[in-house]
KOLBAZA-871539 format. One line per 10 residues: number of its first residue (from 0); for each residue x, y, z of C-alpha. Coordinates in nm, 4 decimals. Example, Ala and Ser with C-alpha at 12.3 -4.5 7.8 and 13.67 -1.06 7.14 Angstrom:
0> 1.2300 -0.4500 0.7800; 1.3670 -0.1060 0.7140
This chain:
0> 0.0000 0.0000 0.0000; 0.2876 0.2425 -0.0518; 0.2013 0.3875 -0.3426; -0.1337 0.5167 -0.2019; 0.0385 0.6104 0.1062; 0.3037 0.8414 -0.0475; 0.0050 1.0557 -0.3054; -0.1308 1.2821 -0.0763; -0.4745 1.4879 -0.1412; -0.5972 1.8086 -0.0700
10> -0.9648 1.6986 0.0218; -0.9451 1.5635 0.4451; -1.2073 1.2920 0.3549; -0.9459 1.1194 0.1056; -0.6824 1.1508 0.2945; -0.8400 0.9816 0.5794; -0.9149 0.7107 0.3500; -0.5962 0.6548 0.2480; -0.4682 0.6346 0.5764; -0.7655 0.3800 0.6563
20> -0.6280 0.2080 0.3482; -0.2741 0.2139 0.4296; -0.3356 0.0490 0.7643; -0.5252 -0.2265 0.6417; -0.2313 -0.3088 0.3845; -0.0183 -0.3179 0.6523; -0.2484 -0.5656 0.8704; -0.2847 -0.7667 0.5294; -0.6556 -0.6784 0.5465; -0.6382 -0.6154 0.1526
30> -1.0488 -0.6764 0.1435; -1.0887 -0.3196 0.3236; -0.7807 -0.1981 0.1738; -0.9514 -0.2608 -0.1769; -1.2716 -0.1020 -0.0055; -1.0915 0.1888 0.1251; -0.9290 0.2699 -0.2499; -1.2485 0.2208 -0.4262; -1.4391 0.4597 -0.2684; -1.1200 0.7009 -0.3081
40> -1.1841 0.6744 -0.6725; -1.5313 0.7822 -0.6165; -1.4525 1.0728 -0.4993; -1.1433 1.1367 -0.7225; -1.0833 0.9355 -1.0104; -0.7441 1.0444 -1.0706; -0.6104 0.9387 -0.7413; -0.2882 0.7355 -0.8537; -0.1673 0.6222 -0.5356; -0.5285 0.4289 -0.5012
50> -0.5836 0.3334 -0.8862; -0.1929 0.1741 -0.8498; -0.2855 -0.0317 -0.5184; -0.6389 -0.1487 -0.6920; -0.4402 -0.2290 -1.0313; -0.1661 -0.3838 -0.8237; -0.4385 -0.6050 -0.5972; -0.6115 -0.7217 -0.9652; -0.3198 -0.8370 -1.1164; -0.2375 -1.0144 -0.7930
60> -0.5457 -1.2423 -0.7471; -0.5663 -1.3235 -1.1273; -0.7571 -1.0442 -1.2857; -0.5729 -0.8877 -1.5414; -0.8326 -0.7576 -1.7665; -0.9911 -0.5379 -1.4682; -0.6276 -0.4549 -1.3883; -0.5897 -0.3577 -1.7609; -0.9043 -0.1368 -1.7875; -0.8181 0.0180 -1.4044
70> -0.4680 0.1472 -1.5803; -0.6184 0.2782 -1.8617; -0.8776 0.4522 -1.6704; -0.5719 0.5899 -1.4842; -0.3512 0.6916 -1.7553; -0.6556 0.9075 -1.8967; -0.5879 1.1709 -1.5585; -0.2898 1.0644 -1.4378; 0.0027 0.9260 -1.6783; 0.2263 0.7961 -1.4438
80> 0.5275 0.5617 -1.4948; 0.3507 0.3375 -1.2338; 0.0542 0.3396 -1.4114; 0.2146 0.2482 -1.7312; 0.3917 -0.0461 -1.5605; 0.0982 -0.2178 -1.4563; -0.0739 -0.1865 -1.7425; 0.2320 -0.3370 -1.9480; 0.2045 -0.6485 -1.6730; -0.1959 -0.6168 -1.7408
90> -0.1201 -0.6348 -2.1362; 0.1556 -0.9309 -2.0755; -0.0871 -1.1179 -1.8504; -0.3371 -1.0840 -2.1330; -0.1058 -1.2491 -2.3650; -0.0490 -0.9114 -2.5672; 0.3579 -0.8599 -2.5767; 0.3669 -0.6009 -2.8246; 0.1603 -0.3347 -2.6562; 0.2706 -0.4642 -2.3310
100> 0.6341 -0.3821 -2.4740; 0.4931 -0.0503 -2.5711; 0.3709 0.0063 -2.2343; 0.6686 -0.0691 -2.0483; 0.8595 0.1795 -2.2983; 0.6249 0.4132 -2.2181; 0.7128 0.3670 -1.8387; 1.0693 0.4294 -1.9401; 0.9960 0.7061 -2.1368; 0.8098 0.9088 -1.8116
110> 1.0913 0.7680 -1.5681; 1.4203 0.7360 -1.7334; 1.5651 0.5634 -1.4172; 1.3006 0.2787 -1.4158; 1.5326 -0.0089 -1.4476; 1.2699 -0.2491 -1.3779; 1.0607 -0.0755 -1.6902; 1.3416 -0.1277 -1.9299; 1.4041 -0.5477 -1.8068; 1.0114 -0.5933 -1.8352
120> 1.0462 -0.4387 -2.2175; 1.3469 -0.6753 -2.3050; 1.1743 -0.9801 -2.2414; 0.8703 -0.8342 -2.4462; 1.1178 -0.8085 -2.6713; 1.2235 -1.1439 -2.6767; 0.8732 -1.3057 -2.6292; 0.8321 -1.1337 -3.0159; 1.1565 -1.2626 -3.1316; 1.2846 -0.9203 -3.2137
130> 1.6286 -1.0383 -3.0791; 1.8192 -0.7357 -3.1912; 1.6067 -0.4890 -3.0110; 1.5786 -0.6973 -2.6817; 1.9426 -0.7009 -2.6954; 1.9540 -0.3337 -2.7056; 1.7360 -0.2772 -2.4254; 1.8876 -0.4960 -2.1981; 2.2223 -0.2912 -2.2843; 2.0513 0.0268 -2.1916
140> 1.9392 -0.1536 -1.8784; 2.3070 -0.2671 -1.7647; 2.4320 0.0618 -1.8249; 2.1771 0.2216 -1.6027; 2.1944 -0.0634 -1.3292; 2.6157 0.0161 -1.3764; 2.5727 0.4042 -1.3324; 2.3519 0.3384 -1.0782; 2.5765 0.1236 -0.9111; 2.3746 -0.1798 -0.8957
150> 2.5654 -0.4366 -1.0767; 2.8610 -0.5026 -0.8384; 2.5479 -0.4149 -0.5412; 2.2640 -0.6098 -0.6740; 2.1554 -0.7263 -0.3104; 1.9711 -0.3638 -0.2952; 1.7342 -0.4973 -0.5927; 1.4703 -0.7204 -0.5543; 1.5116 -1.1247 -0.5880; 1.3194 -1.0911 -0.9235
160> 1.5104 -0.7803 -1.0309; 1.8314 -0.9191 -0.9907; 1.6963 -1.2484 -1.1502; 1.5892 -1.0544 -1.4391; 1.9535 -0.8459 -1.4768; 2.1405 -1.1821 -1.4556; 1.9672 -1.2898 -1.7519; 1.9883 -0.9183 -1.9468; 2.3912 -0.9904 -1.8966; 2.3512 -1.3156 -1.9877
170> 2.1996 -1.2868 -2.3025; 2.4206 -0.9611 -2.4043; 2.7127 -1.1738 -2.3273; 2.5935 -1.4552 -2.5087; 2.5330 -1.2352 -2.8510; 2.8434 -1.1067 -2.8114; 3.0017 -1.4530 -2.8004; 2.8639 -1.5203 -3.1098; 2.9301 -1.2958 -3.2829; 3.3072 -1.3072 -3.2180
180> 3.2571 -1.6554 -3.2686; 3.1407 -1.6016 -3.6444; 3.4005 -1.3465 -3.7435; 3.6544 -1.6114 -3.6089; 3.5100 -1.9016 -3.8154; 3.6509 -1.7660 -4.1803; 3.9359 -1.7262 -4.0378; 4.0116 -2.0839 -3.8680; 3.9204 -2.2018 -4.1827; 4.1970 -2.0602 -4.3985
190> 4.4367 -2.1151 -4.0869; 4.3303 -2.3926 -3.8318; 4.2057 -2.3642 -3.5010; 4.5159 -2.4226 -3.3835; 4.7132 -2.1506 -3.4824; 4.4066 -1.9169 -3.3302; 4.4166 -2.0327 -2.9378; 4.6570 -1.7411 -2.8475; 4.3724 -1.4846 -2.9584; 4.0445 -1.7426 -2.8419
200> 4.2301 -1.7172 -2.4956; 4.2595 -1.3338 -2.5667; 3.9044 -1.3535 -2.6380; 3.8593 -1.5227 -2.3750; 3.9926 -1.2432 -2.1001; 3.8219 -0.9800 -2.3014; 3.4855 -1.1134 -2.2232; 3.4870 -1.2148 -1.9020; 3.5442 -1.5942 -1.9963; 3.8802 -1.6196 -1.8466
210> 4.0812 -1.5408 -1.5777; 4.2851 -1.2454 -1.6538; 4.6806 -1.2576 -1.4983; 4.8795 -0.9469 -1.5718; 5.1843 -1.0073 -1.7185; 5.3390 -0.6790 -1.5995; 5.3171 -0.4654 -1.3191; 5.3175 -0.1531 -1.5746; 5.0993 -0.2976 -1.8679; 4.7366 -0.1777 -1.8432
220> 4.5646 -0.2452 -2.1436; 4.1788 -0.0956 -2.1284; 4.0445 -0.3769 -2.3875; 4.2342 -0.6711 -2.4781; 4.5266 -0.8453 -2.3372; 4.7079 -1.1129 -2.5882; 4.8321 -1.3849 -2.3499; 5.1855 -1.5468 -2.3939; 5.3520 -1.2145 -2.5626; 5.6347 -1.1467 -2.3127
230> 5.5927 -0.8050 -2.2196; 5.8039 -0.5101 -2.3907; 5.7389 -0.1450 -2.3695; 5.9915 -0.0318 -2.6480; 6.1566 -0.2468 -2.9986; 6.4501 -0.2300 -3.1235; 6.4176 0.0205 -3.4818; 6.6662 -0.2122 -3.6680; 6.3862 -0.5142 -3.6174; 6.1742 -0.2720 -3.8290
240> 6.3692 -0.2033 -4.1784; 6.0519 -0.1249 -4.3567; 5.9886 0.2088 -4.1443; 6.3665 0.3017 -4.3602; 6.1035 0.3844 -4.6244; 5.8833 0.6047 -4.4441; 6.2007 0.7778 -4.2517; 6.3583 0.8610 -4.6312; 6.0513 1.0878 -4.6716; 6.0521 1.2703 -4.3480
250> 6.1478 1.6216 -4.4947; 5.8809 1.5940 -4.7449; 5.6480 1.4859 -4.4466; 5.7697 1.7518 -4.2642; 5.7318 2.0142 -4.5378; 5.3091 1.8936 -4.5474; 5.3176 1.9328 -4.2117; 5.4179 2.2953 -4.2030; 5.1633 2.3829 -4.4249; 4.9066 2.2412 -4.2927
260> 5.0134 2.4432 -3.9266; 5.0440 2.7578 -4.1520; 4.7005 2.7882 -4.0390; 4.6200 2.6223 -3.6747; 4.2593 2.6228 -3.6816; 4.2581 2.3191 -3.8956; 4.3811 2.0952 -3.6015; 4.1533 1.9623 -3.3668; 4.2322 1.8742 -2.9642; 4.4321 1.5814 -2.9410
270> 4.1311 1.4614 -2.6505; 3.7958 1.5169 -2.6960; 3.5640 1.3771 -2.4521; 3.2222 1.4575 -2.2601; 3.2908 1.5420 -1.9139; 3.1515 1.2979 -1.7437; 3.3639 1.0475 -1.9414; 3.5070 0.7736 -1.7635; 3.8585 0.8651 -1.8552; 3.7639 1.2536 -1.8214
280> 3.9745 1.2967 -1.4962; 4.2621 1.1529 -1.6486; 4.2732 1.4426 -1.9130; 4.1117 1.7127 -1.7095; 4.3740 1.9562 -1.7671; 4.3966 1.8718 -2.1695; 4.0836 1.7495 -2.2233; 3.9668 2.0193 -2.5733; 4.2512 2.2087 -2.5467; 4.4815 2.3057 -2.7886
290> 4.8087 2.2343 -2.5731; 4.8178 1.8955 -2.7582; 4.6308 1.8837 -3.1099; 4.5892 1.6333 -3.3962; 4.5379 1.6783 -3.7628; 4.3942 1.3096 -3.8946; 4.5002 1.1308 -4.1815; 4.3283 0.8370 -4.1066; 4.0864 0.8267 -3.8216; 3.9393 0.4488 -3.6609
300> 3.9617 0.2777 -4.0012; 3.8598 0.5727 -4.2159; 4.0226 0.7631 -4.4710; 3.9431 1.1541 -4.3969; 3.9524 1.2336 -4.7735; 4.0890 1.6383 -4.7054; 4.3177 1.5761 -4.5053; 4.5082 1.2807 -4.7122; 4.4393 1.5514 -5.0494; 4.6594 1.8101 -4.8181
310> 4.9302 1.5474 -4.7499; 5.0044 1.3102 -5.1254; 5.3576 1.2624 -4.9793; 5.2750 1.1480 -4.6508; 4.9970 0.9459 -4.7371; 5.1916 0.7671 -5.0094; 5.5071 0.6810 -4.7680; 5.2169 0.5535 -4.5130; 5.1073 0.3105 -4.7861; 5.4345 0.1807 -4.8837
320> 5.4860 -0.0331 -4.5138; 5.2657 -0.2206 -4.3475; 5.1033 -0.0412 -4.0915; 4.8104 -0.2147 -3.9150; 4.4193 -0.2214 -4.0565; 4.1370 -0.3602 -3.8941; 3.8118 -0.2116 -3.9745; 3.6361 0.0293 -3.8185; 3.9369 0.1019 -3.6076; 4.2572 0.1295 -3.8305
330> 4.4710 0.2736 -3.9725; 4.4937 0.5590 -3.6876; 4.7743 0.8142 -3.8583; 4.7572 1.1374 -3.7169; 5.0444 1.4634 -3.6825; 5.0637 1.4784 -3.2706; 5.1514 1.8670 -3.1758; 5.2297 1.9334 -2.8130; 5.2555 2.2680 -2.7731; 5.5830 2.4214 -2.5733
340> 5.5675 2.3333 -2.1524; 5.2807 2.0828 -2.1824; 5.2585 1.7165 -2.0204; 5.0330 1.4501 -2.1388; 4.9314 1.2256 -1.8310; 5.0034 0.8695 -1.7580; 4.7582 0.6271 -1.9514; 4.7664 0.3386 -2.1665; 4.6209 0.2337 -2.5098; 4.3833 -0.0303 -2.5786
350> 4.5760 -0.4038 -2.6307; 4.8690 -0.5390 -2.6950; 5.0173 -0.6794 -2.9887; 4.9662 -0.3241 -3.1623; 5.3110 -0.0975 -3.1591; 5.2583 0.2745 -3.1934; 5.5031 0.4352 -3.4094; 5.6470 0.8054 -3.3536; 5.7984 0.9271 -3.6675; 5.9449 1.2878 -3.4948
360> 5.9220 1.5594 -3.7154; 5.9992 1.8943 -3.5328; 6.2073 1.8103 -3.1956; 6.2869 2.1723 -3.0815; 6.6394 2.1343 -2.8618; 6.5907 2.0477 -2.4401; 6.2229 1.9437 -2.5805; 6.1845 1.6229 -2.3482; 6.0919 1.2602 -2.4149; 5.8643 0.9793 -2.4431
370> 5.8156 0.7052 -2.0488; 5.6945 0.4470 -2.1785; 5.7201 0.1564 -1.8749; 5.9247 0.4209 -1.6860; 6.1717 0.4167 -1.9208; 6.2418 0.7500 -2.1473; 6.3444 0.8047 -2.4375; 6.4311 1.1275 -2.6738; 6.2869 1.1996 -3.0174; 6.5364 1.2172 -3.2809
380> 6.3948 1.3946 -3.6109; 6.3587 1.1367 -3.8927; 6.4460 0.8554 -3.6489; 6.1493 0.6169 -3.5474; 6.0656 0.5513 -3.1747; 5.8809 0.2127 -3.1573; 5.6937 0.0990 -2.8207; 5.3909 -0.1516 -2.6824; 5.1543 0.1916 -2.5644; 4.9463 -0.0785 -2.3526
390> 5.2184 0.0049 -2.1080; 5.1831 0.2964 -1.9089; 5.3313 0.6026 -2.0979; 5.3264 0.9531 -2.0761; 5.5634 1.2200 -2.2856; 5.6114 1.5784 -2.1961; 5.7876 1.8948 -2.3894; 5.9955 2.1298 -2.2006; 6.1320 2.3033 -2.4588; 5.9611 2.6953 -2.5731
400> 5.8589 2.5405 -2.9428; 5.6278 2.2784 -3.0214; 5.7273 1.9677 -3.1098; 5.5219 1.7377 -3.3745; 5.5536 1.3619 -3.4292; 5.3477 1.1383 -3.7144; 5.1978 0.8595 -3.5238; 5.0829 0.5326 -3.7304; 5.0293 0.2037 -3.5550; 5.1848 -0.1380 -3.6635
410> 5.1642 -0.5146 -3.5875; 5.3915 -0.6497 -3.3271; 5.5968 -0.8967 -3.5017; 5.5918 -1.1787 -3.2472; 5.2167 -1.2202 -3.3852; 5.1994 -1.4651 -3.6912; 4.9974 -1.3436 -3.9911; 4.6634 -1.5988 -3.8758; 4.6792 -1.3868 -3.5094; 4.7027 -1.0836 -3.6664
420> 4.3829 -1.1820 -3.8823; 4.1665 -1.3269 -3.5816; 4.2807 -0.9947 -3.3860; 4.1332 -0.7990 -3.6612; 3.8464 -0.9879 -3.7114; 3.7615 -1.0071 -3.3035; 3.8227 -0.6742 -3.2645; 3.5644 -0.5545 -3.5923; 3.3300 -0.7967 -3.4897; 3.2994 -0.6522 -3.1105
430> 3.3383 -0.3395 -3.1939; 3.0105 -0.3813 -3.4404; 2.8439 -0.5176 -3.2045; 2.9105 -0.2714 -2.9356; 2.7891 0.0339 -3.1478; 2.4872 -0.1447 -3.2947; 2.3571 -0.2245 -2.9988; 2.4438 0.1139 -2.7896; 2.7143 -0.0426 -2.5738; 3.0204 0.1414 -2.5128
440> 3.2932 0.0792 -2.8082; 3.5705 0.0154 -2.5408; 3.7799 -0.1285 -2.8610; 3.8385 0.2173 -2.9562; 4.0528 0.4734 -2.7959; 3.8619 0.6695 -2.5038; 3.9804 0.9968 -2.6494
């Protein structure tokens, strides 16, 4: 009898009902409870707290039709998120799961922190075989019950609640499975499964299937962690003689660059993220600032068209070596300007067995240098810096100039050419399914 004991009136008489009401609730005397809330309604019709217990008491002892035309009665006056609730349980009792699905959106739609509202449309959802949509919903419903705190603390939700999110995980978790597991197949085909159980493991870890045992106290990947690659923040440049090809070019590189800077406004913040970001505090202090800035060649997988028509040079020394591509997410190949007496943070990229490459361009004198697993290093114009950024890195420029670097990303060698096509295809097929169905794209970097 809550509800009717929290929706006060004006008029004495019904709020002495309702306190009649509310007492026999309590004594389980739901007869004169019933009693009580019927002649609320009357005297008001649109008193929710008393149409909610009445619709609430129907459903209860098997009457979901009166419960049905009780809500609707309601929803005419009063269109409560309640009262849109109970008529979507009305409407699933009844059989009917698409406008009992409609209802329970509607619920949402008045209450946007109705977690319960958004669980009850998912399994609508699924009752109509619309698979793709439940799936969505139950994402939006693990994000809230996340942000809400109520995943790792889901004792403060009710048995059936909790039931209910178990499954929503469940069957996210299960999609998600399989549709890693059918980017995988083509692959294990051409290769054999064999050569694949390094990145199935990987998998594995990435979704929760597997134990996950860091391999280094200063190796943080935020997405995937490829098992059995003994860890190594920086490589050797004579393991690399392809990048000889791309270093040849720097002073035409270089002489791109400088036109594109001949006018600043072109370059975007090197991090740009919403506030409220997860990684926000991190880059508080740089977060859409123009301390460090980016110009694009290539940005998650995609070819920015302008940019590349601004830079022939650079763009044809990029495509000359093998620098990594997995779509959706790369190439990444972007001019990196830190301004003069800025410090980017500790952080770390998103897996391992990608290497980011720095190919320096302007390295003013005293400028600084590159920690990558507490070990620095300087830039040396021309001269590529190789590292594992899964390690905890951070770079800083002391100097009164800028300094500007061309970053492009590469395969770590140690992974044979069927790993580095199972990474690929894992890492497209998550990250598909991740923006398709609303989730967070944690395969992509957070700024």
């Amino acid at each position: 009898m809550s509800d009717a004991s929290t929706t006060r009136s004006a008029d004495p008489v019904v709020s002495h009902l309702l306190r009649l009401a509310q007492d026999a609730a309590r004594r389980g005397d739901m007869a004169v409870a019933e009693q009580m809330c019927t002649s609320i309604l009357a005297m008001d019709a649109t008193q929710a707290g008393a149409l909610q217990f009445l619709v609430t008491r129907a459903l209860d002892v098997g009457d979901p039709q009166r419960a049905l035309a009780l809500a609707t009665q309601g929803l005419e006056n009063s269109a409560t998120a309640k009262l849109h609730f109970l008529a979507g349980c009305a409407l699933e009792a009844l059989g009917e799961p698409a406008r009992a699905r409609d209802a329970f959106a509607q619920a949402q739609a008045v209450d946007r922190q109705s977690l319960v509202a958004l669980l009850f449309q998912a399994a609508q959802e699924e009752a109509l075989d619309t698979t793709d949509a439940a799936i969505r919903t139950y994402v939006r419903a693990l994000a809230l019950a996340e942000q809400r705190g109520q995943l790792d603390a889901s004792g403060s939700l009710s048995k059936d609640t909790q039931q209910r999110l178990q499954h929503a995980s469940d069957v996210v978790h299960q999609a998600r499975r399989q549709a890693v597991a059918k980017a995988l197949a083509p692959v294990a085909s051409v290769h054999g499964s064999p050569a694949l159980v390094r990145i199935e493991h990987a998998v594995d870890i990435c979704l929760g299937d597997a134990d996950l045992q860091w391999q280094h106290p200063l190796q943080r990947p935020t997405f995937m962690l490829i098992p059995g690659l003994e860890p190594r923040a920086w490589f050797k440049r004579r393991d690399f003689p392809f990048l000889a090809d791309i270093e040849q070019h720097t002073a035409a590189i270089r002489e791109e660059l400088r036109a594109v800077l001949a006018d600043e406004s072109a370059l975007s913040p090197y991090v740009d993220m919403p506030a409220d970001a997860p990684a926000a505090p991190v880059w508080r202090d740089l977060n859409r600032s123009s301390r460090w800035s980016s110009y694009h060649l290539f940005r998650h997988g995609e070819r920015i068209d302008a940019h590349c028509r601004r830079c022939p040079r650079t763009v044809a020394a990029l495509e000359s070596i093998p620098i990594m591509r997995i779509l959706d997410h790369s190439p990444e190949v972007v001019f990196s300007l830190l301004k003069a007496g800025t410090r980017i943070p500790p952080h770390t990229g998103v897996m391992n067995g990608r290497l980011t490459v720095h190919l320096p361009l302007t390295v003013p004198a005293d400028c600084g240098a590159l920690n990558v697993g507490d070990e620095a290093r300087a830039w040396a114009e021309g001269r590529c810096l190789i590292f594992d950024d899964s390690f905890v890195h951070e770079a800083w420029n002391d100097a009164t100039e800028d300094r500007v670097v061309l970053i492009f990303d590469i395969w770590d060698p140690r992974l044979s050419s069927a790993e580095c096509a199972a990474v690929a295809a894992a890492i497209a097929a998550i990250g598909r399914f991740n923006r398709t169905h609303g989730d967070i794209d944690a395969t992509q970097e957070a700024h």
